[in-house]
N, C-alpha and C positions, 0 to 999 in steps of 0.2 A: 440400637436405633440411632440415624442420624437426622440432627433437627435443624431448619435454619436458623439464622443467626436475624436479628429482626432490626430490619433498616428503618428508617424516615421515609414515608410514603413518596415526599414532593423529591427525594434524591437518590431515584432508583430507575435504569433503564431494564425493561425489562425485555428477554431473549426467548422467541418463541419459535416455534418449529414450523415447519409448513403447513401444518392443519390448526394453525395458532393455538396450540398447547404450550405452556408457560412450560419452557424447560432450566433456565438461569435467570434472574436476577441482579443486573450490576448496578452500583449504587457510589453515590461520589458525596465522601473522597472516599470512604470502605467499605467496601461490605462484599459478601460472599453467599449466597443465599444458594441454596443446592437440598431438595428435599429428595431422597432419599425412601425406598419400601425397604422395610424394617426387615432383617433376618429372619429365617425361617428356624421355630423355637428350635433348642436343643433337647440331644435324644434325653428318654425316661424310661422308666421301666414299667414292666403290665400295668402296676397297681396306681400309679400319678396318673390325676388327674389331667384331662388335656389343660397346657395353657392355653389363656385368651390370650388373642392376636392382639398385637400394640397396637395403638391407634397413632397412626400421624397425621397429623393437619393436610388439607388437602392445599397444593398451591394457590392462591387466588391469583387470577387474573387480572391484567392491568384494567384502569377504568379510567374511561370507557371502553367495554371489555368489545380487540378487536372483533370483525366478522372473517371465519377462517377461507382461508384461499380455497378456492377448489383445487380438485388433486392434480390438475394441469397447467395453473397459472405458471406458476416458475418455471415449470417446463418451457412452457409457452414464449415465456420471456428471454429464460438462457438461447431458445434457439433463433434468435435474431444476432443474434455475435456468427460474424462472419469471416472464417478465417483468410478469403479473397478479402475482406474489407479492413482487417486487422492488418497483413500486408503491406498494403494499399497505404494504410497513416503510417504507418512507420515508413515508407518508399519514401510518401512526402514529408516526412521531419529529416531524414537523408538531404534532401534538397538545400539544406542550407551548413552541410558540413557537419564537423564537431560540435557544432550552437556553442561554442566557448564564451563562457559569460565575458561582458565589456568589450563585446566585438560587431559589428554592425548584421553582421550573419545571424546573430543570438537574438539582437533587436527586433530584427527579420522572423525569424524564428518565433516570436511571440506574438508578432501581430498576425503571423498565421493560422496559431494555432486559437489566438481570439477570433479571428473570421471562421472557422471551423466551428469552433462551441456553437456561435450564434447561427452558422448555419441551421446545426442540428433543431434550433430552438429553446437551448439552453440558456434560461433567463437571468437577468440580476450578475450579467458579466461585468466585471471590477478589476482594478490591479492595486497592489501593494509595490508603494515607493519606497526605497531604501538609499543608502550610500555603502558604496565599497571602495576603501580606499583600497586595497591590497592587489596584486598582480601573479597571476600564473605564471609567464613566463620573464626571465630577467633575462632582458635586453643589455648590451654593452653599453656604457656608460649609464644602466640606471643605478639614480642614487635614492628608490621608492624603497622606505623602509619592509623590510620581508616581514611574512604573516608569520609572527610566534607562532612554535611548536611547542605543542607539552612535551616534558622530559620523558625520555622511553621508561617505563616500568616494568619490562621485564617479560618473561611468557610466564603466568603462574602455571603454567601447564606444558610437557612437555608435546613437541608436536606429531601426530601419528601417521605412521606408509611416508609416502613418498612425495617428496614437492614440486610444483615446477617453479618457470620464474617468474616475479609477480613487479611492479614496478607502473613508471607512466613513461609514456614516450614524448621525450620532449624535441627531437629531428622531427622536423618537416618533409628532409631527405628521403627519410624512408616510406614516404607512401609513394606507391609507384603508380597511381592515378594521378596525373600531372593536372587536369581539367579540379581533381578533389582538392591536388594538394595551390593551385591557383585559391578555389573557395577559401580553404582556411588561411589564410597565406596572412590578415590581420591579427597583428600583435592585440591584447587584452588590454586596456586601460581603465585606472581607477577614475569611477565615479556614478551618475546614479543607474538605477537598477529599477529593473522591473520582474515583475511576477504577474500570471493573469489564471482569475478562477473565473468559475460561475456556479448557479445555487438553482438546486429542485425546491420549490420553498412548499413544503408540507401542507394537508390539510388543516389535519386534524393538533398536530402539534407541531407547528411550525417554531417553536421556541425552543426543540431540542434539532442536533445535526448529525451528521456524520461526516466526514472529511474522508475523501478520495483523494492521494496524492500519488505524484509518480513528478522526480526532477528532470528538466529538460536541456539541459546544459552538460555537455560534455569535454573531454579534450585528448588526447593521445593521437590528433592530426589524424582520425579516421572519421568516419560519420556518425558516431557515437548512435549507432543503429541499436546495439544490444542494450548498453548503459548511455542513457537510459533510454533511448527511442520505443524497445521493447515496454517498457513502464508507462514512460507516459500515452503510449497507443491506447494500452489501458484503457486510462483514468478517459482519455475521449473516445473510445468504443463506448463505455459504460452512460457515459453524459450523454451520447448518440442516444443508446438503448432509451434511458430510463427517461428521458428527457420526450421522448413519442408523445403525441397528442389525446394516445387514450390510454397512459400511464399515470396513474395518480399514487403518494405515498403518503402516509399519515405525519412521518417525521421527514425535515427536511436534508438535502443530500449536496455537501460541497464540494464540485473538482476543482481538484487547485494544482498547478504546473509549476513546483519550483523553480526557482535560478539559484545560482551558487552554490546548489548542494555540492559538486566537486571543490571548494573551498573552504568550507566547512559548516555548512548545513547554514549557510549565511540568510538563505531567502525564505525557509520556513523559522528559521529565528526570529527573522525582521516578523514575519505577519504573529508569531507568537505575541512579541512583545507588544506589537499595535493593538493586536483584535482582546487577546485573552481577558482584560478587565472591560470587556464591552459585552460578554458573554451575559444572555439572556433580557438584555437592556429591551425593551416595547420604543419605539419611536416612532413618531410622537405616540404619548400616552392614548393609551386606546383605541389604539390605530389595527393593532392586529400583526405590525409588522415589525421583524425582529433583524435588524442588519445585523448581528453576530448571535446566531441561535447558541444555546448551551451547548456544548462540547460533551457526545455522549459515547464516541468513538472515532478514530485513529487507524486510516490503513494504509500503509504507504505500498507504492508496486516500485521495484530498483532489480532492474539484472533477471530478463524473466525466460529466455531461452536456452540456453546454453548448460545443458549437465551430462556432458559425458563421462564423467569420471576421474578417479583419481590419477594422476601421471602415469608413467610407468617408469622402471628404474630409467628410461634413460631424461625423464621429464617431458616427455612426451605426452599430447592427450591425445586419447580417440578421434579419428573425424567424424566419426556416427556417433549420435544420441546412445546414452545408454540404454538397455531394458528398464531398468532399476530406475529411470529417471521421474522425478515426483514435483510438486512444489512445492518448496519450505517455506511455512508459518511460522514468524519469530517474533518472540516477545520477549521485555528486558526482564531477567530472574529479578534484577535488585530493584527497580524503580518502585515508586511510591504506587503503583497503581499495577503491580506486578502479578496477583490474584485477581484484577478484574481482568486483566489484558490476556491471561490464561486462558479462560472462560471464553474470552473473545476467538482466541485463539484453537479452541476443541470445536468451536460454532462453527467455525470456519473450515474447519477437515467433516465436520458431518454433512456440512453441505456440499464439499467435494465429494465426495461418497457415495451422494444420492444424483447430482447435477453434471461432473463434472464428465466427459465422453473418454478420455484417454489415456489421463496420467492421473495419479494417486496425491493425495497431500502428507507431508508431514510437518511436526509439531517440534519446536525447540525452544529455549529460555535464553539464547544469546544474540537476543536483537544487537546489531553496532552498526556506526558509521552508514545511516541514512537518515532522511529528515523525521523518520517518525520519532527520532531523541528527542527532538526539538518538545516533542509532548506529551512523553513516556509516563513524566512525573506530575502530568496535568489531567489526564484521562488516559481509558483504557489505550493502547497502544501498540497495533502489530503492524510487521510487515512481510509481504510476498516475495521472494525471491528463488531463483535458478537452483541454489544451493544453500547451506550455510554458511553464513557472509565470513566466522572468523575459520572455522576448522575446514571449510573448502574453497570457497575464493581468497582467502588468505593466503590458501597454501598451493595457488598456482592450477587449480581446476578448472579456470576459464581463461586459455590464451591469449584472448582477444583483447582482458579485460584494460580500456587504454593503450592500447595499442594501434597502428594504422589498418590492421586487419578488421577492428569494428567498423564492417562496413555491408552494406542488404543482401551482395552477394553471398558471404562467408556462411551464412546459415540455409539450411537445408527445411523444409516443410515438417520436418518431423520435431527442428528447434521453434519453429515459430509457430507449432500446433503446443508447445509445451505453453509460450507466452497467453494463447488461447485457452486452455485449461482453468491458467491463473483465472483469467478475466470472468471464468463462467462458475470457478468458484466464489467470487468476490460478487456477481452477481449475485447469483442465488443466496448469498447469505445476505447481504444489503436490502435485496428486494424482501424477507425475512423480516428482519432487525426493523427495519422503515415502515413496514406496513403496506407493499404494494399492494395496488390492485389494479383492474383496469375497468376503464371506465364502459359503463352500461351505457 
């Protein structure tokens, strides 16, 4: 018989299913809660008596214990994602190129995707100010000290099949859209920065969150349509959705649009280090209202269409979608928060399972190099992607990846129904997790 492990009632998010049945328990900073029906006794012979069945505690229910969804709500919900309308934001974050951070295009780029949010009605729109001194591209005669590289460490693991080449393009030459390669055609300079979210603020607990991210800055002098255009379409379909006037959620819901994640996850660092010791703060006192609710999960979206497979001897990929092609759920094996982000991370393939129309999820432990690091070791922790980030886009699965060929054209309906998949399994599990419902 397996028992749960017993948490602190006030430090525990609790995971329910679509008929709100307590199926997990995550709890901060640990805890693991998983109840389990006991084995079926082992065999005896004529004359033993029968055993009595083990007793296990039955889960309780959070309190105040939700009211459960009817059996079509989610449904209901997931089928407002539109894959003409998912297209459509990513067509429009094309419009301003690579968005290469510290460029007037990227600037651009942010004030549109704020006009966006607030169209939807996406309330409590904010941005996070930071500085970057560091530079993408080195221009002749700069003397702007270059961004420290940690020293290489090696592959502790040998790499498997076939690879292609992996890299960033840093010719402007080579995009052969002259009107694209005009857009990008501004050098990167250091200095401030912006980021821009907005927030579903909860009914019922509006002092716990979830964070929705996806980085909006690109560069490889193409339209960074896949990385990230594809993620952050996302994180604004989902703020569209949830954000409808007869959608209400018990916990409250944050999109947030990095910047600098291609420099080293700079823009969800910065709001780490500002927001994280404000978490859970009431302002003013008894007011009801919480400008940084507690931190009760972490989804990042990065690289969501693109899985045709592995190379072929000659490094070549496919230009059709695989069959095989799925969305990976990644969470970090080592972080501090590694077994709740797990947890997070099977919630999220069962929702795919039951919600998602076309491609399949799966499940891995090697979350790297997106902004959900930035909070790996703070709260639970995953994120969506095309493939997995180190043993397939490491090793050359996505040609695009930075490249001038990231561009709206290069992808076919069958890559950007994969990006759609994502969004309706992130859906359905959020709308889950938060407590939606809709309004009577």
């Amino acid at each position: 018989m397996f028992s749960g492990i017993s948490v602190p009632k006030n430090r525990s998010t609790d995971f329910t299913d679509e008929h709100g049945e307590l199926r997990v328990r995550l709890a901060t900073p640990l805890t693991l809660t998983v109840a389990l029906a006991a084995c079926a006794p082992s065999a005896r012979g004529p004359e033993t008596a029968p055993m009595p069945a083990p007793q296990v505690p039955a889960p309780q229910p959070p309190t105040p214990n939700p009211q459960p969804l009817p059996p079509d709500s989610i449904t209901t919900l997931v089928a407002r994602l539109d894959l003409d309308r998912y297209k459509s934001t990513i067509k429009g974050l094309t419009q301003f190129g690579d968005r290469r951070q510290g460029t007037d295009r990227n600037r651009a780029a942010v004030d549109w995707i704020e006009a966006q949010l607030k169209s939807y009605g996406c309330g409590n729109t904010e941005r996070i100010r930071y500085e970057y001194t560091g530079r993408q591209l080195r221009l002749p005669g700069d003397t702007t000290r270059p961004r420290p590289r940690p020293a290489p460490t090696g592959r502790p693991n040998p790499p498997k099949g076939t690879r292609g080449p992996t890299g960033v393009n840093t010719n402007p030459e080579l995009q052969p859209d002259t009107a694209l390669r005009r857009i990008n055609a501004q050098p990167d300079t250091p200095g401030p920065r912006e980021l821009v979210y907005c927030t579903k603020v909860g009914t019922t607990k509006p002092d716990e969150m979830y964070i929705i991210g996806a980085h909006m800055d690109g560069h490889g002098f193409g339209a960074a349509a896949n990385d990230d255009g594809s993620g952050t379409a996302i994180v604004m379909e989902l703020a569209r959705v949830l954000s409808s006037p007869d959608v209400e959620t018990d916990r409250s819901i944050r999109f947030a649009l990095w910047n600098n994640e291609e420099t080293g996850l700079n823009g969800a660092r910065a709001y780490v280090e500002q927001r994280k010791d404000l978490q859970g703060r009431e302002e003013p006192a008894g007011s009801g209202k919480y400008p940084e609710p507690r931190w009760v999960g972490m989804i990042q979206h990065d690289m969501m269409m693109f899985d045709h497979g592995m190379p072929g001897p000659d490094g070549k990929v496919s230009p059709v979608q695989r069959r095989e092609a799925d969305v990976n759920v990644e969470f970090a094996g080592t972080s501090k928060f590694a077994a709740e982000a797990a947890e997070l991370a099977w919630f999220f393939r069962r929702s795919n399972d039951r919600y998602a129309t076309d491609y399949p999820a799966a499940v891995g432990d090697r979350m790297s190099n997106t902004d959900s690091g930035a909070f790996q070791d703070l709260v639970a922790a995953i994120s969506l992607r095309e493939n997995e980030r180190l043993a397939q886009i490491g090793s050359g699965w996505d040609p695009h990846w930075h490249q001038p060929t990231d561009v709206f054209g290069t992808f076919s309906d069958a890559d950007f129904r994969l990006g759609l998949n994502a969004a309706q399994t992130t859906l359905s599990a959020i709308a889950q997790l938060a407590g939606m419902r809709f309004k009577k």
